[in-house]
C-alpha positions as CSV (number, residue, x, y, z in Angstrom):
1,X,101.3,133.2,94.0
2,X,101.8,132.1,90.8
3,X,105.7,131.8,90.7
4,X,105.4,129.7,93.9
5,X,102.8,127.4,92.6
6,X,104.8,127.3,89.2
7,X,107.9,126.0,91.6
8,X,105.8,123.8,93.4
9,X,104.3,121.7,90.1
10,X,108.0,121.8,88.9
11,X,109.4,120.1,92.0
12,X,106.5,117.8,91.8
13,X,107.1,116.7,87.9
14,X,111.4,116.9,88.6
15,X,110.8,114.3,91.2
16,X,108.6,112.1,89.5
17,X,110.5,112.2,86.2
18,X,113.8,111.3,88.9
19,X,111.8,108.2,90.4
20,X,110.6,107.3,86.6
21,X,114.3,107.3,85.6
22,X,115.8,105.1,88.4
23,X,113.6,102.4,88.1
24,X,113.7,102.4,84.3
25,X,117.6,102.2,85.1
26,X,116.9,99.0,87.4
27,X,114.7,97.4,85.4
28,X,117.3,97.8,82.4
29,X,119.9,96.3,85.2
30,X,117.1,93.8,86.5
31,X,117.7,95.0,90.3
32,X,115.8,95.4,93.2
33,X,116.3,99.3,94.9
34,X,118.1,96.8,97.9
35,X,120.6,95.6,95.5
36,X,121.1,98.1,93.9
37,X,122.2,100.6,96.6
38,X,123.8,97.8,98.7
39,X,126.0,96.9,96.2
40,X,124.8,93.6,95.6
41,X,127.0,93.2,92.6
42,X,129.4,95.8,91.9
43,X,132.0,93.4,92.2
44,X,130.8,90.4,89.6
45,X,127.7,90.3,87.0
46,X,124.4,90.3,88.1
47,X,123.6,87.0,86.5
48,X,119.7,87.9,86.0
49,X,120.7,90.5,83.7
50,X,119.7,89.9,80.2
51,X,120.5,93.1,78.5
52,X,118.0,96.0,78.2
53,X,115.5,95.1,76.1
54,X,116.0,91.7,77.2
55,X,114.9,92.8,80.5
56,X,111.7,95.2,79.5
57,X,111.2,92.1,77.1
58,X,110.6,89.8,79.8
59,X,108.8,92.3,82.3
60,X,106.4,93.5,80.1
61,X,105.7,90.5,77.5
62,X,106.1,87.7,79.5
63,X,105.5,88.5,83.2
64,X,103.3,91.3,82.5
65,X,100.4,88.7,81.1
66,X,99.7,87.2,84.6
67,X,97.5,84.6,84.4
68,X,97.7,83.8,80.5
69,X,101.1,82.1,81.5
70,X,99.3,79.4,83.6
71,X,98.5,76.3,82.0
72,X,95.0,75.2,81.7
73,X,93.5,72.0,83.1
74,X,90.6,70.1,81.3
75,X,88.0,71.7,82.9
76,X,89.2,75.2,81.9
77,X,90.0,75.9,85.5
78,X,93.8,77.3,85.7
79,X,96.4,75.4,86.9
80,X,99.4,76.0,88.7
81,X,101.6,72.9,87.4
């Protein structure tokens, strides 16, 4: 019992570290999982790409703050201009 549940939680973390890996690869690519197995650009640059840390860069620092991005009006209420 223990050698098949041993399997099992392997399995489990082999295809969670593969999923963790792919979309740390397309994110370092900035691709979509569409573009990426269509093709999209295989033949030219992807022209969104900015490099690796470029990309985690803006995903995590600048996109990543949600609504401290928006500008405020003066009331304090967000705005969206």
């Amino acid at each position: 019992m223990a050698a098949i549940l041993s399997i099992y939680a392997l399995g489990i973390v082999w295809f969670t570290f593969g999923l963790c890996a792919y979309h740390n690869y397309l994110v370092c690519t900035n691709q979509t999982t569409y573009e990426q197995i269509k093709g999209a650009f295989s033949g030219a640059t992807n022209p969104f790409h900015r490099g690796a840390v470029g990309n985690y860069w803006v995903r995590a620092l600048v996109q990543g703050r949600g609504g401290a991005c928006l500008k405020s009006s003066e009331d304090g209420s967000p705005s969206h201009g």
